[in-house]
C-alpha positions in Angstrom: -23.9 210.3 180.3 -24.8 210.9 176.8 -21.7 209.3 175.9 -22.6 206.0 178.0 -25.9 206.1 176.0 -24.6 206.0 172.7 -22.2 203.2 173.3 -25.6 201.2 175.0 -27.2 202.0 172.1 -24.6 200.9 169.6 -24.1 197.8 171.5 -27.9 196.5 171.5 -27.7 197.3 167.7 -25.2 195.8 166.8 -26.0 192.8 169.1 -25.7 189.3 167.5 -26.9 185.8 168.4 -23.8 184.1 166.6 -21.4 186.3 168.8 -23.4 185.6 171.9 -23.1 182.0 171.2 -19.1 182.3 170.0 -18.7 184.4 173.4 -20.1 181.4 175.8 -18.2 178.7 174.2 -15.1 181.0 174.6 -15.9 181.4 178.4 -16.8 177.6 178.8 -13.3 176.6 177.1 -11.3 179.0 179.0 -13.1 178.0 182.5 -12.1 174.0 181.5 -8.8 174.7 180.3 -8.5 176.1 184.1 -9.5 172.9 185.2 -7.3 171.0 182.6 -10.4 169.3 181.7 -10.2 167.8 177.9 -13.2 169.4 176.4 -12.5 172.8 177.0 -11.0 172.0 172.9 -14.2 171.1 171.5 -15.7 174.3 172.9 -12.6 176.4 171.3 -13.0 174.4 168.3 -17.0 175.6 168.1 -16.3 178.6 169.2 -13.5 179.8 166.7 -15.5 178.1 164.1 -18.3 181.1 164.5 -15.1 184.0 165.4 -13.4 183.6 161.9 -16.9 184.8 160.3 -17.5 187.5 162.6 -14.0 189.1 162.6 -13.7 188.6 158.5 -17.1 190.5 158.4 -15.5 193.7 160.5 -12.5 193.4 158.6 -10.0 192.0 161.2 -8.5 190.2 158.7 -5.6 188.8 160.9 -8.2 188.0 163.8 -10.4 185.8 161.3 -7.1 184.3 160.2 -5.5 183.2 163.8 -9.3 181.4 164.2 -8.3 179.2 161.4 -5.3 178.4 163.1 -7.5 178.3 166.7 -9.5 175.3 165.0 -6.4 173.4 164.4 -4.8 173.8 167.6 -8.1 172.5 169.4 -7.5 168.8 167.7 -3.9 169.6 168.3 -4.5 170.2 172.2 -7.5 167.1 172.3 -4.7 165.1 171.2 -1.8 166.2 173.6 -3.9 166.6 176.4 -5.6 162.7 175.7 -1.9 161.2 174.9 -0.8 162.5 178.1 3.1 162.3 179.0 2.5 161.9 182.8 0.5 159.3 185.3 -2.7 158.7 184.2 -2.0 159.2 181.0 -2.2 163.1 182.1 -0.1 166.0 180.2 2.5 167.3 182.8 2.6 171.3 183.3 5.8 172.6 182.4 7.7 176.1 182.7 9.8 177.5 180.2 13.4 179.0 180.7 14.0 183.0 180.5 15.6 182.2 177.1 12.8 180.1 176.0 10.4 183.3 176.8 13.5 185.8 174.9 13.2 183.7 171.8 9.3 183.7 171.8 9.1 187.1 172.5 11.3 188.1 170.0 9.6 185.8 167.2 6.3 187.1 168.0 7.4 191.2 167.5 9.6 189.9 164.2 6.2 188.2 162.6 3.8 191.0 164.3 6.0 193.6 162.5 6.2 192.2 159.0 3.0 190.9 158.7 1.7 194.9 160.1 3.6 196.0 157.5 1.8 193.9 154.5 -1.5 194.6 156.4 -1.1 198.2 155.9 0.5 198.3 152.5 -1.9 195.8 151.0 -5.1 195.1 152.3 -7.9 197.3 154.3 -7.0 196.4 157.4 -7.8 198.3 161.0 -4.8 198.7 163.0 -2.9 196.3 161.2 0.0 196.4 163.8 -1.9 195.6 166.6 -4.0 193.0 164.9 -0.8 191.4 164.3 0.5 191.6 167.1 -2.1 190.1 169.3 -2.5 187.1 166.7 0.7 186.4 166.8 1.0 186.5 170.6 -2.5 184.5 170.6 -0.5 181.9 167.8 2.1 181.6 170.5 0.2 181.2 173.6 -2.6 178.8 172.3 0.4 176.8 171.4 1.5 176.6 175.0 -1.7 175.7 176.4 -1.9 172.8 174.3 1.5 172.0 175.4 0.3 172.8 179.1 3.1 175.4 179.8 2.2 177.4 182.8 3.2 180.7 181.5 0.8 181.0 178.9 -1.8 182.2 181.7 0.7 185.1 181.7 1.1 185.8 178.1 -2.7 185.9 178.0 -3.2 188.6 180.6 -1.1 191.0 178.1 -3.0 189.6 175.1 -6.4 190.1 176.0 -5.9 193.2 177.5 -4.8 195.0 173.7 -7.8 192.3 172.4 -10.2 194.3 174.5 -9.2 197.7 172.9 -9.1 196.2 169.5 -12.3 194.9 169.3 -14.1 198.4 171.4 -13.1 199.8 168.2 -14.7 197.4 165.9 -18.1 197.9 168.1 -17.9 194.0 169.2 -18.8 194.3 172.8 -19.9 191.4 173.5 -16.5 190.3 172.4 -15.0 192.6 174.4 -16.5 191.4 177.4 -15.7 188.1 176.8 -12.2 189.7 176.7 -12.8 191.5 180.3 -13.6 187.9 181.7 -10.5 186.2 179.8 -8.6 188.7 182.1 -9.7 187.6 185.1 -9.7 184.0 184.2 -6.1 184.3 183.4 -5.0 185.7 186.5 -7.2 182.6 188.5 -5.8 180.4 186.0 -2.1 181.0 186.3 -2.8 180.9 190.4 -4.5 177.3 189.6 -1.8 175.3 187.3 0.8 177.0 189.5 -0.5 174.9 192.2 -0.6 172.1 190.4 2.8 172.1 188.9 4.4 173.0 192.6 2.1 169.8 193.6 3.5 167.8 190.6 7.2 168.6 192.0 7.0 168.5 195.9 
């Protein structure tokens, strides 16, 4: 119980308006990306505009980095999702081959491992392995959601869950939350565009 307390504690102390606000544009973009409704980009693109402060601040330098890259993506995914390549001007879902997922896989452990290795060898870094890791994976999948490929709600699920650990560590509840929520979301997500793309083929 004492235990419970001092995390409680910790967590109201470190509490912080800008995360809060970060934390319910993540939830709003991931609940319309669900939907496949266009603006779930400009709340990832306000959203990651607040994250690369907050992790550069606890010293998840990769983290703050992959926001950078998070604000790109949401012009990148307005603009693919607005273009369209199906009726209606609407962005198809697509699935990837086992190879496809192979070759990702593999690219993502390549880049998680050298990048870990200059983390650690050259900069402060927490946990530079993992950091890497799940900014590369996040690179990956964010990449796939713009391009509206169905396993990305899969790729997430594994993502979040080593985000959630990560950022425990780092005291950013809140964060971690939002994390715990981004599980769930996936899971309801992946059962959602899988409907859709077995609609979009019957």
């Amino acid at each position: 119980m004492e235990t419970l307390q001092q995390h409680l504690h910790q967590a109201l102390a470190s509490f912080s308006w800008w995360e809060a606000a970060a934390v319910l544009l993540g939830v709003a973009y991931l609940l319309l990306a669900v939907r496949e409704n266009i603006w779930c980009w400009t709340a990832a693109f306000l959203s990651t505009s607040i994250f690369v402060f907050l992790f550069w601040d606890v010293s998840l330098l990769m983290e703050s980095g992959l926001q950078v890259y998070y604000l790109i993506m949401a012009v990148y995914g307005w603009r693919q999702w607005q273009q369209g390549s199906g009726e209606k001007g609407e962005l198809q879902i697509q699935r990837w081959s086992w190879r496809q997922h192979l070759l990702a896989a593999g690219l993502v452990l390549l880049l998680a491992s050298a990048s870990g290795l200059l983390l650690r060898q050259n900069t402060g870094a927490v946990m530079p392995f993992l950091d890497s890791f799940t900014s590369w994976g996040a690179v990956l999948s964010t990449w796939m959601v713009a391009r509206k490929i169905l396993e990305n709600w899969l790729y997430w699920l594994l993502i979040d869950s080593l985000s959630i650990y990560l950022y425990l560590d780092r005291s950013l509840y809140l964060t971690a939350l939002l994390f715990l929520f981004y599980l769930i979301i996936a899971f309801f997500g992946y059962r959602q565009w899988l409907r859709h793309y077995q609609k979009q083929h019957s």
